[in-house]
C-alpha positions in Angstrom: 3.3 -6.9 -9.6 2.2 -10.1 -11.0 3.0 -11.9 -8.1 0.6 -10.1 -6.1 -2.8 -11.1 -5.1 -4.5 -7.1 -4.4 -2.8 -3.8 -6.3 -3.8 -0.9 -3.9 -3.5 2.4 -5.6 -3.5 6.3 -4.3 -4.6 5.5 -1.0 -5.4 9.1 0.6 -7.6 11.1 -1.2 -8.0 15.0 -1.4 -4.0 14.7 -0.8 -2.6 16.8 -3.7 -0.2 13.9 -4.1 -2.6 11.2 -4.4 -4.8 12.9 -6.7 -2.4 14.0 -9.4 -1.5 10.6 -9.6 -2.8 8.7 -13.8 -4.3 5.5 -13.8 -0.7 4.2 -14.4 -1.0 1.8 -11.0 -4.4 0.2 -12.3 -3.2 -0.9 -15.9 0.4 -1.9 -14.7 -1.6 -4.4 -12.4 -4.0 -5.3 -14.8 -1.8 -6.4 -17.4 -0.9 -9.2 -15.3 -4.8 -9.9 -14.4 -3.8 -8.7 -10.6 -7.1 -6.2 -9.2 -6.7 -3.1 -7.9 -8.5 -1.4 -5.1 -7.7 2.6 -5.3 -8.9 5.4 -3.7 -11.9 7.2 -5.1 -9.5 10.5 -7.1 -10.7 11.6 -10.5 -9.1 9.7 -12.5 -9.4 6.4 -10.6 -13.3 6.5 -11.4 -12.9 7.6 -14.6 -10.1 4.6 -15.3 -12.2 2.0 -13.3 -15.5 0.1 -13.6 -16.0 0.0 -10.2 -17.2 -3.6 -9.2 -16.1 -4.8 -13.2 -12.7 -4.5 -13.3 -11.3 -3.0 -10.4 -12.8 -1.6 -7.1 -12.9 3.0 -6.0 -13.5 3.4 -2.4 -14.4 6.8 -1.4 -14.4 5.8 2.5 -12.3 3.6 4.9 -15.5 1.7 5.2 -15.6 0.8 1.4 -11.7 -0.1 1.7 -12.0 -2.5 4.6 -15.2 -3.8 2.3 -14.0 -4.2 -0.9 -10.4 -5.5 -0.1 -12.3 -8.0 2.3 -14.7 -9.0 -0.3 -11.4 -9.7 -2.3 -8.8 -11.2 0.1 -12.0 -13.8 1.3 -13.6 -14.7 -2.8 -10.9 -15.9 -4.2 -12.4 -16.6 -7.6 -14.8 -12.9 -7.5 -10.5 -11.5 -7.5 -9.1 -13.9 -10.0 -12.6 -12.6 -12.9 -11.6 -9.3 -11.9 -8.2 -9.6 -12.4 -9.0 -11.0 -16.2 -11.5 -7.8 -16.9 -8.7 -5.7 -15.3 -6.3 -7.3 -18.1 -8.8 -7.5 -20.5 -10.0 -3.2 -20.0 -6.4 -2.4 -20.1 -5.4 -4.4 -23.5 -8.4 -2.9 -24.8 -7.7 0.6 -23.7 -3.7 0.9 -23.2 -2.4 -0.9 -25.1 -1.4 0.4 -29.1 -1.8 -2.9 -30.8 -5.2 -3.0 -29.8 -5.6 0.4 -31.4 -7.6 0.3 -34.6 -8.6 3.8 -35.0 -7.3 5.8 -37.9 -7.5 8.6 -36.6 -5.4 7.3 -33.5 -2.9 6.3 -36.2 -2.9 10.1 -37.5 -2.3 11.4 -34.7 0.9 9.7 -34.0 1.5 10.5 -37.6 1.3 14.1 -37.0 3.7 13.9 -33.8 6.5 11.9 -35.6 8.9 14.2 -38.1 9.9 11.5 -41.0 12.2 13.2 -43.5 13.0 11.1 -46.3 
């Protein structure tokens, strides 16, 4: 994944497939600062700031758009890619967790018997 310059996630929507599909694809490729262009499901949009750090297309028209606007500005994909990278460390990633309650929670799912 690192190695590539565009992710492209779910890439049919209303197809039971693509749309039960998590945000997994968009984090994977933003940890390595690569942007993703994905299909317009649920959980893409929710995931994605479209435009920030990432790019939803609900039409072909918007995925012949966005992935030209990225395969022609190279430096418009490279700042995405860091505020794909930079979303996901501050969303995904459990070091960059700092909520108690977050820490409780794992608390309450983890049996320790001393």
């Amino acid at each position: 994944v690192a190695e590539m310059d565009i992710n492209l996630a779910p890439l049919e929507m209303g197809n039971p497939f693509c749309e039960s599909k998590s945000e997994l694809k968009w984090f994977e490729a933003g940890l390595v600062a690569v942007p993703t262009v994905a299909a317009a499901t649920q959980t893409f949009v929710e995931a994605i700031a479209d435009g920030v750090d990432g790019y939803v297309a609900h039409t072909e028209r918007e995925w012949q758009e966005k992935l030209e606007r990225l395969i022609t500005h190279p430096e418009e994909r490279q700042n995405m890619g860091v505020q794909a990278r930079q979303s996901v460390l501050a969303r995904y990633v459990t070091t960059a967790g700092n909520e108690q309650a977050y820490y409780e929670f794992l608390k309450s799912k983890v049996a320790v018997k001393l």
